[in-house]
TILUM-746293 format. One record per residue (C-alpha): residue number from 0; z negated, y, x. Coordinates in pm, 1 decimal, always signed. Each point is the difference from the previous one (the first is absolute). Layout:
> NUM; Z; Y; X .
...
***
This chain:
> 0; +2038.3; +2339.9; -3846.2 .
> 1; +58.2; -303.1; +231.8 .
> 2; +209.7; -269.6; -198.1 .
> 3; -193.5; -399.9; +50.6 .
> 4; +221.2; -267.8; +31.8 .
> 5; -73.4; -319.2; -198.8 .
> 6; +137.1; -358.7; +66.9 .
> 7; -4.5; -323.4; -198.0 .
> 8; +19.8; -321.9; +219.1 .
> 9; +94.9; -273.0; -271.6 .
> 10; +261.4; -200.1; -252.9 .
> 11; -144.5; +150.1; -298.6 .
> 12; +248.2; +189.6; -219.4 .
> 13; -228.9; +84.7; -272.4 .
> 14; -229.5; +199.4; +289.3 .
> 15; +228.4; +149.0; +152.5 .
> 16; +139.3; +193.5; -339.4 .
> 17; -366.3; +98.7; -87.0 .
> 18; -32.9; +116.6; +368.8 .
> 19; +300.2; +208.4; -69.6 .
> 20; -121.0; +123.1; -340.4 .
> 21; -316.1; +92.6; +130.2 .
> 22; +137.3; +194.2; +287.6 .
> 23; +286.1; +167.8; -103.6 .
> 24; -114.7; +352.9; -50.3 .
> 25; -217.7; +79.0; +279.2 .
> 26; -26.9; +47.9; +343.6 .
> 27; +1.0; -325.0; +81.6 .
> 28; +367.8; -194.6; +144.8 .
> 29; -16.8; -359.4; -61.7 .
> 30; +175.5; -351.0; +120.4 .
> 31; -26.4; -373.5; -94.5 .
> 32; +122.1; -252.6; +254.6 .
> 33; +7.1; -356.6; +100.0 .
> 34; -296.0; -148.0; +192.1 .
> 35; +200.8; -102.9; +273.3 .
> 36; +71.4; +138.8; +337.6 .
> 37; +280.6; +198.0; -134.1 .
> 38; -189.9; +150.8; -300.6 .
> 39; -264.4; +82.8; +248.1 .
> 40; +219.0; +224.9; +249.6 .
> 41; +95.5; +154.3; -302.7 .
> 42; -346.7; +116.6; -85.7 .
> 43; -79.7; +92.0; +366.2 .
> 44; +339.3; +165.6; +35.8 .
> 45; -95.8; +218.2; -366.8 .
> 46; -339.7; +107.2; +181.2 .
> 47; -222.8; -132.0; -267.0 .
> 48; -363.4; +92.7; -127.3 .
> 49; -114.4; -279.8; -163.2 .
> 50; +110.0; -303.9; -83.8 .
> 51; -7.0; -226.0; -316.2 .
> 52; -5.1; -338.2; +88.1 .
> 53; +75.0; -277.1; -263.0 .
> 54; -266.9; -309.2; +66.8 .
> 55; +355.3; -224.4; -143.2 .
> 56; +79.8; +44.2; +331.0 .
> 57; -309.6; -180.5; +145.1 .
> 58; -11.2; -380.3; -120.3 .
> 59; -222.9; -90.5; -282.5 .
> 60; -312.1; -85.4; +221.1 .
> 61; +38.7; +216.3; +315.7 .
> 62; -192.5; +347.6; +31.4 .
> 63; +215.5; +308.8; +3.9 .
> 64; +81.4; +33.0; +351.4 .
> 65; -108.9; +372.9; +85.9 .
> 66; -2.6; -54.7; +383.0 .
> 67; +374.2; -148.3; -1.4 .
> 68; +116.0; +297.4; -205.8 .
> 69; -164.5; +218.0; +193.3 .
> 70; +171.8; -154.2; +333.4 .
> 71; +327.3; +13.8; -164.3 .
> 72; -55.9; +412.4; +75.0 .
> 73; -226.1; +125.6; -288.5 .
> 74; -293.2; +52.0; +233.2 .
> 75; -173.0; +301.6; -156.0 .
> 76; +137.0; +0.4; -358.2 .
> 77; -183.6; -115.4; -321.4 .
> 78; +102.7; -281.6; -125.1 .
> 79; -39.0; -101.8; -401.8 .
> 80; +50.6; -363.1; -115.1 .
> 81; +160.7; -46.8; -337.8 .
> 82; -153.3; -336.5; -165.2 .
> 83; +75.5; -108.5; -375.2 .
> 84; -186.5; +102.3; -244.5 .
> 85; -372.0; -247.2; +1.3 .
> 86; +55.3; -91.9; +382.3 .
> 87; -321.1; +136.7; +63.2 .
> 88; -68.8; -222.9; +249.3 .
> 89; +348.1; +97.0; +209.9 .
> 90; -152.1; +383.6; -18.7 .
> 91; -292.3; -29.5; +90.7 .
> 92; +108.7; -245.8; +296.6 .
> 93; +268.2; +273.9; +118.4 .
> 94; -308.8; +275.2; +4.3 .
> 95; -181.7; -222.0; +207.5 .
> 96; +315.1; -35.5; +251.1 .
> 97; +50.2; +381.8; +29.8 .
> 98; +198.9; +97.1; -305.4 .
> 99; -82.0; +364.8; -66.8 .
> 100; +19.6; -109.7; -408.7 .
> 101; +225.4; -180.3; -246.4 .
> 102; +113.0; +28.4; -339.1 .
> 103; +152.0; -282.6; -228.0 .
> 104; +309.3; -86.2; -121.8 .
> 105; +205.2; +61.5; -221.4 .
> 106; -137.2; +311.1; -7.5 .
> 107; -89.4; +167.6; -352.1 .
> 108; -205.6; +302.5; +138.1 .
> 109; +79.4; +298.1; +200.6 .
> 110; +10.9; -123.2; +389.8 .
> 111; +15.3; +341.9; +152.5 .
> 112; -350.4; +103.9; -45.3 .
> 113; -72.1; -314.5; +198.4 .
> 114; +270.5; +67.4; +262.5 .
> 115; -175.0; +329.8; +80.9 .
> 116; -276.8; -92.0; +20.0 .
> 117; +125.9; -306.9; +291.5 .
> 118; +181.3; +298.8; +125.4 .
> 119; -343.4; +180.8; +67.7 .
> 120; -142.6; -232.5; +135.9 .
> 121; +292.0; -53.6; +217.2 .
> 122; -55.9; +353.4; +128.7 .
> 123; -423.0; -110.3; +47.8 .
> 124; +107.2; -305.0; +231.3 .
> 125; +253.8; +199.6; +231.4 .
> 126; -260.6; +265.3; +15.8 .
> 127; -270.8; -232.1; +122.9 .
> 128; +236.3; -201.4; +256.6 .
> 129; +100.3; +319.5; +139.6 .
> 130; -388.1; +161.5; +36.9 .
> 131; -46.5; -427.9; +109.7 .
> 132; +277.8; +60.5; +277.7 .
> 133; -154.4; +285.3; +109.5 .
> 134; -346.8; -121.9; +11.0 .
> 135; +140.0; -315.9; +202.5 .
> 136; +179.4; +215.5; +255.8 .
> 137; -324.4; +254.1; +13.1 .
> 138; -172.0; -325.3; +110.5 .
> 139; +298.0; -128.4; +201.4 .
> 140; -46.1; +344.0; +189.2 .
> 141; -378.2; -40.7; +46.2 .
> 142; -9.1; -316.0; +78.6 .
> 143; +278.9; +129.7; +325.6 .
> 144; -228.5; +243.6; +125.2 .
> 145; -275.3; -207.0; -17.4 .
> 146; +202.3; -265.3; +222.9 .
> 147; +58.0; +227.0; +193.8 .
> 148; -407.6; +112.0; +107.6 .
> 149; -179.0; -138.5; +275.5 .
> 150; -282.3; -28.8; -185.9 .
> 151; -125.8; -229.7; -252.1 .
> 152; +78.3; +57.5; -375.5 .
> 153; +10.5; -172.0; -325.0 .
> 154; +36.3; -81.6; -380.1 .
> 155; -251.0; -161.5; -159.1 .
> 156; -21.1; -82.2; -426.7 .
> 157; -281.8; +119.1; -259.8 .
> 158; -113.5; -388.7; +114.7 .
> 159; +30.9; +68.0; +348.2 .
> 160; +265.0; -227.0; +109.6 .
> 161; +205.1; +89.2; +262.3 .
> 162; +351.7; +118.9; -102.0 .
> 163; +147.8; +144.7; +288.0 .
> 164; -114.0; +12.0; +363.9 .
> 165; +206.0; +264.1; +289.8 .
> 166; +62.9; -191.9; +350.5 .
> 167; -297.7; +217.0; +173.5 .
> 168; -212.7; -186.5; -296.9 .
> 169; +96.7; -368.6; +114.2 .
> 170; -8.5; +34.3; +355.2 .
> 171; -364.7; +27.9; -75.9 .
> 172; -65.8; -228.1; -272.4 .
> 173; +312.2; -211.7; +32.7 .
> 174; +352.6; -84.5; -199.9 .
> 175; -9.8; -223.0; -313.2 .
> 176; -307.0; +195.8; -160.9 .
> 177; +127.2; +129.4; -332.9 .
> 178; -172.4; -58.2; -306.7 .
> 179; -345.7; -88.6; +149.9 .
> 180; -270.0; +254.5; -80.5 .
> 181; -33.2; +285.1; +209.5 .
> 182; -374.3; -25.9; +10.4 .
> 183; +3.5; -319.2; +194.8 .
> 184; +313.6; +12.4; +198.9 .
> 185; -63.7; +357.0; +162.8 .
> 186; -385.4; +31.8; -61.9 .
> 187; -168.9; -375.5; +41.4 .
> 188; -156.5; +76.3; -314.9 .
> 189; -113.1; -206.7; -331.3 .
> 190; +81.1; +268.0; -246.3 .
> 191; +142.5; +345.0; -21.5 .
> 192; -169.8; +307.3; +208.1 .
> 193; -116.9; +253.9; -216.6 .
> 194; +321.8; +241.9; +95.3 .
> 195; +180.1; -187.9; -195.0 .
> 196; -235.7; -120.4; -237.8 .
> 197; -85.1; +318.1; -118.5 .
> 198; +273.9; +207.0; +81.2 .
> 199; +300.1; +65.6; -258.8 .
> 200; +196.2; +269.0; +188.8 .
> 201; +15.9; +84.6; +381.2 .
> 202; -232.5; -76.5; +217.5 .
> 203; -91.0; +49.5; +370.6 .
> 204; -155.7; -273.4; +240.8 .
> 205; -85.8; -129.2; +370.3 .
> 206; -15.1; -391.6; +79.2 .
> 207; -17.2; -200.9; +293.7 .
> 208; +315.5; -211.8; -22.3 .
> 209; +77.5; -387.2; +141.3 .
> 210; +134.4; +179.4; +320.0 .
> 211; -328.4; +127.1; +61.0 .
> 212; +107.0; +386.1; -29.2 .
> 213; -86.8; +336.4; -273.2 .
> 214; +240.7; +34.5; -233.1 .
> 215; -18.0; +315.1; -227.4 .
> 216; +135.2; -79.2; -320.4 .
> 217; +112.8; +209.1; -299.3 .
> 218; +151.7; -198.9; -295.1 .
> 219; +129.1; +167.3; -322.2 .
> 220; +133.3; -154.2; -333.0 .
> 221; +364.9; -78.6; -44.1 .
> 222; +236.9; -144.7; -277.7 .
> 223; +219.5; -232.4; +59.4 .
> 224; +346.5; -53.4; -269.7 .
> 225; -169.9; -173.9; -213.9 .
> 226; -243.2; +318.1; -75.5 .
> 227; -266.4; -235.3; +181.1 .
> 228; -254.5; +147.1; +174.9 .
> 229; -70.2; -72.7; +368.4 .
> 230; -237.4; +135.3; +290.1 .
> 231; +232.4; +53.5; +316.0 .
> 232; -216.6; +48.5; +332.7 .
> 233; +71.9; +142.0; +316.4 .
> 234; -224.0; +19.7; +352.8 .
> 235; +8.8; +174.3; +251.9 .
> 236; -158.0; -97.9; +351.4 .
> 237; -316.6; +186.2; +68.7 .
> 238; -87.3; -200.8; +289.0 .
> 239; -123.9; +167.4; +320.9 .
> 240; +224.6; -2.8; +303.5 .
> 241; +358.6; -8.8; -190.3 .
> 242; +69.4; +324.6; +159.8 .
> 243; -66.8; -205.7; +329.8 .
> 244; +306.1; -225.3; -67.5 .
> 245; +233.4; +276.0; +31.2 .
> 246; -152.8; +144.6; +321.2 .
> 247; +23.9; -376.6; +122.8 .
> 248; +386.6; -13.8; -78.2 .
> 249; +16.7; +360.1; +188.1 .
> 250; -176.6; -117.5; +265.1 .
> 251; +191.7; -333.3; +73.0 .
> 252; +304.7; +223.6; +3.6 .
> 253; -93.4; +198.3; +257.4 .
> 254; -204.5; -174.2; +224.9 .
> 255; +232.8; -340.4; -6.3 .
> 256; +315.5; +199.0; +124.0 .
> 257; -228.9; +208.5; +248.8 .
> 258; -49.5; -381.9; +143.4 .
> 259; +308.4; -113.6; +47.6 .
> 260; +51.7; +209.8; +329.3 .
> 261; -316.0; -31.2; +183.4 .
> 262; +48.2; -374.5; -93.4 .
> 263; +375.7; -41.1; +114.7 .
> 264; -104.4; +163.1; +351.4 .
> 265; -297.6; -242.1; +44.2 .
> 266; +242.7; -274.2; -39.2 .
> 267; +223.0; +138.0; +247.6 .
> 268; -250.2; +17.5; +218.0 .
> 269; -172.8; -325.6; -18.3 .
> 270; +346.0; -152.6; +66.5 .
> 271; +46.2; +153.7; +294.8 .
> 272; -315.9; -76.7; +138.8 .
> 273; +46.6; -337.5; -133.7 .
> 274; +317.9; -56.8; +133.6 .
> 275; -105.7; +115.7; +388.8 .
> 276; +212.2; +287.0; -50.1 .
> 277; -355.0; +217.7; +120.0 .
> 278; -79.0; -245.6; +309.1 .
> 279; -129.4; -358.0; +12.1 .
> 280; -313.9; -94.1; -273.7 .
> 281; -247.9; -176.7; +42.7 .
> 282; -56.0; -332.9; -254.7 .
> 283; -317.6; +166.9; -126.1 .
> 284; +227.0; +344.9; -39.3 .
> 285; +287.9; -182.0; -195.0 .
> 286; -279.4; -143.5; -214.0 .
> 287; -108.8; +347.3; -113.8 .
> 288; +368.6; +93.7; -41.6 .
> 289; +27.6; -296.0; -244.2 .
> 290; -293.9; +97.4; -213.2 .
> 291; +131.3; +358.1; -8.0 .
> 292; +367.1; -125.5; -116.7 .
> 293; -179.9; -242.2; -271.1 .
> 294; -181.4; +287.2; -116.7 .
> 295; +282.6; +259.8; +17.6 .
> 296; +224.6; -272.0; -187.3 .
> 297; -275.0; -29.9; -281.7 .
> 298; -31.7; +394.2; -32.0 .
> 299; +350.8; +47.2; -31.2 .
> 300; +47.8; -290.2; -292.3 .
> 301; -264.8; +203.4; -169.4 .
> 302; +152.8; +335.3; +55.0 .
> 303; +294.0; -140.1; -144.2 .
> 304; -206.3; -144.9; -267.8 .
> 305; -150.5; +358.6; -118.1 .
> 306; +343.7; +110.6; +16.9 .
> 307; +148.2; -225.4; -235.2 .
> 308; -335.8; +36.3; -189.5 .
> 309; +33.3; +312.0; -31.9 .
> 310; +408.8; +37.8; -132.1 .
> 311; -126.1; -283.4; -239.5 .
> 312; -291.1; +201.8; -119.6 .
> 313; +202.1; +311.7; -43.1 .
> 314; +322.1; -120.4; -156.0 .
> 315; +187.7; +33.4; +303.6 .
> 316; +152.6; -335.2; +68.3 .
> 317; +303.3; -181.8; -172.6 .
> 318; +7.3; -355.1; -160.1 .
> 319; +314.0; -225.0; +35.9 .
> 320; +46.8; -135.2; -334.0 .
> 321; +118.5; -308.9; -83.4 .
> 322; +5.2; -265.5; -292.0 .
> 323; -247.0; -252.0; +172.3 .
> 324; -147.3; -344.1; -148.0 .
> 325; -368.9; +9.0; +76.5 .
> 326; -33.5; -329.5; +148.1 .
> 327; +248.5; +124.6; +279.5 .
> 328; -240.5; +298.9; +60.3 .
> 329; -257.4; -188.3; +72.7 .
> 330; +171.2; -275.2; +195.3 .
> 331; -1.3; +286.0; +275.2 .
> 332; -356.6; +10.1; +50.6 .
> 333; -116.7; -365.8; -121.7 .
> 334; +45.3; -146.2; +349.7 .
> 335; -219.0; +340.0; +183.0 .
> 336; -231.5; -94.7; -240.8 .
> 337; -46.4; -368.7; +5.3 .
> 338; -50.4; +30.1; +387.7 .
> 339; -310.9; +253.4; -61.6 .
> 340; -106.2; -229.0; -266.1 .
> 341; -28.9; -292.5; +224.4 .
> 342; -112.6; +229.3; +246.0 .
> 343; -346.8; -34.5; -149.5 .
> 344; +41.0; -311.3; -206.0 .
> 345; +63.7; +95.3; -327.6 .
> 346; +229.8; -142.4; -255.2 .
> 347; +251.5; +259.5; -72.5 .
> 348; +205.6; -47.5; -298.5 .
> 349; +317.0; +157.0; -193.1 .
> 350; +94.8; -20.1; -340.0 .
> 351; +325.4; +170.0; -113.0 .
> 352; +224.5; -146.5; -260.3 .
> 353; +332.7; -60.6; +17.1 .
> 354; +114.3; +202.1; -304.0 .
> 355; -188.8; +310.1; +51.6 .
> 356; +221.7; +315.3; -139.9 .
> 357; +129.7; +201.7; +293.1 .
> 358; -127.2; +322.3; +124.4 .
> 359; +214.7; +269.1; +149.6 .
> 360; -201.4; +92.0; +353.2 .
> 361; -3.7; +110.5; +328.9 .
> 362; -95.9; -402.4; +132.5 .
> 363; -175.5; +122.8; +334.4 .
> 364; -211.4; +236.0; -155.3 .
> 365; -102.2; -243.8; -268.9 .
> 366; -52.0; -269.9; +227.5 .
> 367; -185.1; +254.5; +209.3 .
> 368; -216.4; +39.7; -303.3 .
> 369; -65.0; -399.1; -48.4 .
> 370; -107.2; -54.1; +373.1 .
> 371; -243.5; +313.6; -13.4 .
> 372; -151.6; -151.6; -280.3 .
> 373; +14.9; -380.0; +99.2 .
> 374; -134.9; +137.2; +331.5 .
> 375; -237.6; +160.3; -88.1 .
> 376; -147.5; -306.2; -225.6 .
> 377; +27.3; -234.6; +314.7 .
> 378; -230.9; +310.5; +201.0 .
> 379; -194.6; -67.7; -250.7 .
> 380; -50.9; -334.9; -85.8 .
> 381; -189.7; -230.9; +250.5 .
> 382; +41.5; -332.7; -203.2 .
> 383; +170.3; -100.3; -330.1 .
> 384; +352.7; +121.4; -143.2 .
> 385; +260.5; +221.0; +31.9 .
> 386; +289.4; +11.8; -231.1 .
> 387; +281.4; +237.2; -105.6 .
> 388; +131.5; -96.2; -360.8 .
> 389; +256.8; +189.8; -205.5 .
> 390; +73.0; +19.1; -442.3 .
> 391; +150.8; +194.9; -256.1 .
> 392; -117.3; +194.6; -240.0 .
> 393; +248.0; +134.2; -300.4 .
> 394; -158.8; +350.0; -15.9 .
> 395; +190.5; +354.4; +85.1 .
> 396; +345.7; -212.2; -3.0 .
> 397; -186.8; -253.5; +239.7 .
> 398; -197.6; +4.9; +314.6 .
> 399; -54.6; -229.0; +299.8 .
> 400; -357.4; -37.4; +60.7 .
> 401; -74.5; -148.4; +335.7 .
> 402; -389.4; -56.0; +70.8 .
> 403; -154.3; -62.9; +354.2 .
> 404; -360.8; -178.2; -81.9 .
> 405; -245.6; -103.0; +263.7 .
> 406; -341.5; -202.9; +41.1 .
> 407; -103.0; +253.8; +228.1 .
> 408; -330.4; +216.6; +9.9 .
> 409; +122.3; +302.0; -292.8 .
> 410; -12.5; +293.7; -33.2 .
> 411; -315.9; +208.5; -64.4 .
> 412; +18.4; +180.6; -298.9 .
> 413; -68.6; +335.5; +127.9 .
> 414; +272.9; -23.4; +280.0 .
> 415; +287.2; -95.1; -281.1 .
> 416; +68.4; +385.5; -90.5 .
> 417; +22.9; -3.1; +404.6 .
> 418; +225.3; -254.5; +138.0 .
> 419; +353.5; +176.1; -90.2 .
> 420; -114.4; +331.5; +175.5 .
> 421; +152.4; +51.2; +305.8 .
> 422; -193.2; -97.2; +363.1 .
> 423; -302.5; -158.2; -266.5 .
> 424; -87.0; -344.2; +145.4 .
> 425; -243.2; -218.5; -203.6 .
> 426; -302.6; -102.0; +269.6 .
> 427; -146.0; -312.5; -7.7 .
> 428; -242.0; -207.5; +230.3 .
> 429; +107.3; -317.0; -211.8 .
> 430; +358.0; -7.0; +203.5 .
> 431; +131.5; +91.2; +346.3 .
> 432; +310.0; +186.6; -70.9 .
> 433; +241.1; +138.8; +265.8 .
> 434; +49.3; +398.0; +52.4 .
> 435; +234.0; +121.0; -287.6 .
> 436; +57.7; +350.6; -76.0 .
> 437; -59.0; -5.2; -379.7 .
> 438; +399.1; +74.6; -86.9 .
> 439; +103.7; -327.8; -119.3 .
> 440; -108.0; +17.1; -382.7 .
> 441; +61.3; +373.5; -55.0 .
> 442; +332.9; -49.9; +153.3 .
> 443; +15.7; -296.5; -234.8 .
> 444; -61.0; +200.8; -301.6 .
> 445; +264.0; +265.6; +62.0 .
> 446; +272.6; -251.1; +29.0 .
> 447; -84.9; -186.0; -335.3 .
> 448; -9.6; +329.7; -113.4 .
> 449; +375.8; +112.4; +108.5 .
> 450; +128.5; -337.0; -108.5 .
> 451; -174.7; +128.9; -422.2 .
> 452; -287.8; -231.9; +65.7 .
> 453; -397.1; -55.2; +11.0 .
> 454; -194.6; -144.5; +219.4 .
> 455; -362.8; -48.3; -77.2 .
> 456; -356.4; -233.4; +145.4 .
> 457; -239.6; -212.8; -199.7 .
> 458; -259.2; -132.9; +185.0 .
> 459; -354.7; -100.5; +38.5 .
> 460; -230.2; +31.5; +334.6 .
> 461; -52.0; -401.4; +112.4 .
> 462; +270.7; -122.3; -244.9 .
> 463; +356.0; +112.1; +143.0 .
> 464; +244.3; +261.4; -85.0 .
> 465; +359.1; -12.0; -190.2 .
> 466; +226.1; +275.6; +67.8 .
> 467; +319.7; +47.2; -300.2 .
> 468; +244.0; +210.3; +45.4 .
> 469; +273.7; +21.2; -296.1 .
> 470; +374.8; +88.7; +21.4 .
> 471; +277.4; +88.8; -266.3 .
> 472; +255.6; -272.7; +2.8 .
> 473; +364.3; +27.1; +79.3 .
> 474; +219.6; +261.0; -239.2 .
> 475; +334.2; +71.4; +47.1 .
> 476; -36.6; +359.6; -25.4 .
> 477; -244.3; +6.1; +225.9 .
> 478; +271.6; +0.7; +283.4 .
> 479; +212.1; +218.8; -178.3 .
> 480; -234.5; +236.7; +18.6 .
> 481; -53.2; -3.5; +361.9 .
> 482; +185.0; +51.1; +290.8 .
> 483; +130.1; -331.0; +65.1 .
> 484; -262.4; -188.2; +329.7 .
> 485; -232.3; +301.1; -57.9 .
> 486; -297.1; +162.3; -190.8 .
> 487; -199.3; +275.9; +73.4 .
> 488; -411.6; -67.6; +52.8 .
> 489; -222.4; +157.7; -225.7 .
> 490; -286.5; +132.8; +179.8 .
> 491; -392.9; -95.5; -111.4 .
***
């Protein structure tokens, strides 16, 4: 039979002899000590099961201070107050704190039965925060893989709020969304759909999300440590043509290698003709030898552009990181930008505080991102405002949110599910845009993405866009766990 250890933290002789009494005989070892730092190492040192703590020790008017004592290093065991006899007030006060029981002083009656039975309940508590440990790193674990999909997913309440949201689920809806109800934020709805209205266990679904594609979903019910009872969803993208992505990234492969040569020969070519190495030209001949080198020159920056594209899209490229202040980042672009801007006479504007966090990046590939996007919204945006602003937002250990909004012609809703797939360019009559190849927001998304970010749309057709993209701020450990200058992309 296992022997309990019993401790009395307190001055009182009188206790501690009926403590003795009262033990002596069974299974149980007991020690009295001091309430002071030495009397406590004592206890911890004896490997005690409960303790018996004197409310003398507290002053007259002060609660019994259950969280202290439990700091001092009795974090899991039960803890009984001894009051004097009438203090009814001081016991039920030290229940309401977190004492497992009490018993009064000077004691007249038998204190073991009560000792067991704080003993038992002892046991109960370290029971339940073991099965609660569990249960936390059960959802811990889930809550991992689900990071780790690139599809959407979710945890909503009974009262569908939002609890939990993976990245693949805010690139579409957006960052900062937790504890809004699911029925609105992912659905446009008033009220609950009847899935969830009606359903108490798992269910199966397809919905047309904000990006404009099929989702298939399948949610089932899951507790959480608390033994509460949440609905955790998962999709899965149904929409034609995904296959279609991966013969595109084959196909760019391929085809933008096969170039290079044919290319590098017509350039060789064209400057020998150009440079009279063939025999004399004409002016109208070294005109057409211009136009051919122009061209040449703009197929080869887009070979080149599929190529890195491509490495992006599939992982294959590596990031130099670096502890970078945002404000820097975009410092390298601002200038580019500001020229476009004025370029078709509108006001271009950048707000980035001062005391923005730092972010560990690769700083050309995030201010790569910020002129794709700032680009893009000048394309865009005939009259009215462009304007790059940056905050903080103390969620996941912090995140940089930087937002790109424009007063340009939007978005239309069916072509927001559409504008991160690769080679998709939104057509509109309402602009005239320059030839682009579609890369620069796909591309876009795969960096956030290596650097642990999102990077999601909201916008309306007529009314502008705003582009956010999110990003962990700086942690130490994030360069310790890296090879120093250099990460590995993640591929999309």
């Amino acid at each position: 039979m296992r022997s309990y250890k019993v401790c009395y933290l307190g001055h009182d002789r009188e206790v501690v002899l009926a403590l003795e009494r009262a033990l002596s005989g069974t299974n149980m070892k007991f020690m009295s000590a001091f309430p002071d730092g030495e009397g406590v190492n004592q206890a911890l040192e004896f490997g005690v099961d409960i303790i018996l703590w004197d409310k003398d020790n507290t002053p007259l008017d002060e609660p019994v201070p259950i969280e202290r004592i439990r700091k001092m290093g009795f974090a899991s065991q039960p803890i009984m107050v001894v009051v004097s006899e009438g203090d009814s007030e001081s016991a039920i006060k030290s229940l309401a704190a977190g004492a497992s029981d009490f018993i009064y002083k000077p004691i007249k009656a038998n204190p073991l039965p009560r000792i067991i039975a704080g003993l038992n309940v002892g046991q109960h508590q370290k029971r339940v925060g073991y099965y609660v440990r569990m249960l936390e790193e059960a959802n811990e674990g889930i809550k991992t893989i689900l990071a780790s999909l690139k599809d959407p997913a979710y945890i909503v309440s009974p009262e569908y709020q939002i609890l939990y949201m993976n990245p693949a689920a805010e690139e579409i809806f957006g960052e900062g969304l937790r504890g809004g109800a699911c029925y609105q934020v992912f659905y446009d709805r008033i009220e609950p759909c009847d899935v969830c209205r009606k359903g108490s266990g798992s269910a199966r679904w397809r919905s047309v999300l904000k990006n404009g594609k099929t989702y298939r979903f399948i949610s089932v019910m899951v507790k959480n440590p608390r033994g509460e009872i949440q609905k955790l969803a998962v999709g899965v993208d149904v929409t034609p043509g995904e296959e279609v992505k991966k013969i595109h990234q084959t196909f760019i492969s391929n085809v933008s290698h096969d170039l290079r040569t044919p290319l590098a020969a017509i350039d060789q070519y064209v400057s020998i003709l150009r440079d009279g190495l063939g025999g004399e030209l004409s002016e109208e001949q070294v005109k057409y030898l211009d136009i051919i080198r122009k061209n040449s020159f703009r197929l080869r920056n887009l070979i080149e552009n599929l190529i890195d594209a491509n490495n992006i899209l599939s992982g294959k490229f590596k990031m130099k990181m670096e502890v970078m202040n945002l404000k820097d980042i975009v410092k390298i672009v601002e200038s580019q930008l500001e020229e476009q801007a004025r370029g078709k006479g509108i006001t271009f504007g950048v707000q980035v505080p001062d005391d923005l966090p730092p972010i560990y990046a690769d700083a050309s590939r995030i201010a790569q991102v910020i002129a794709n996007l700032a680009g893009n919204s000048i394309k865009f945006t005939e009259q009215g405002v462009v304007q790059i602003r940056a905050g903080f937002m103390p969620r996941d250990e912090g995140r940089i949110i930087v937002s790109v909004e424009d007063s340009g012609i939007g978005i239309p809703r069916e072509d927001l599910g559409k504008i991160f797939d690769l080679f998709y360019r939104v057509e509109s009559d309402k602009v005239y845009v320059e030839e682009g190849a579609g890369l620069g927001l796909s591309i876009s998304r795969e960096i956030v993405r290596a650097h642990g970010g999102t990077l999601w749309v909201e916008s309306m057709e007529g009314m502008g866009s705003a582009f956010h993209f999110a990003l962990p701020v700086y942690k130490s450990k994030q360069v310790a766990s890296q090879t120093p200058g250099e990460r590995q992309g993640t591929g999309g």
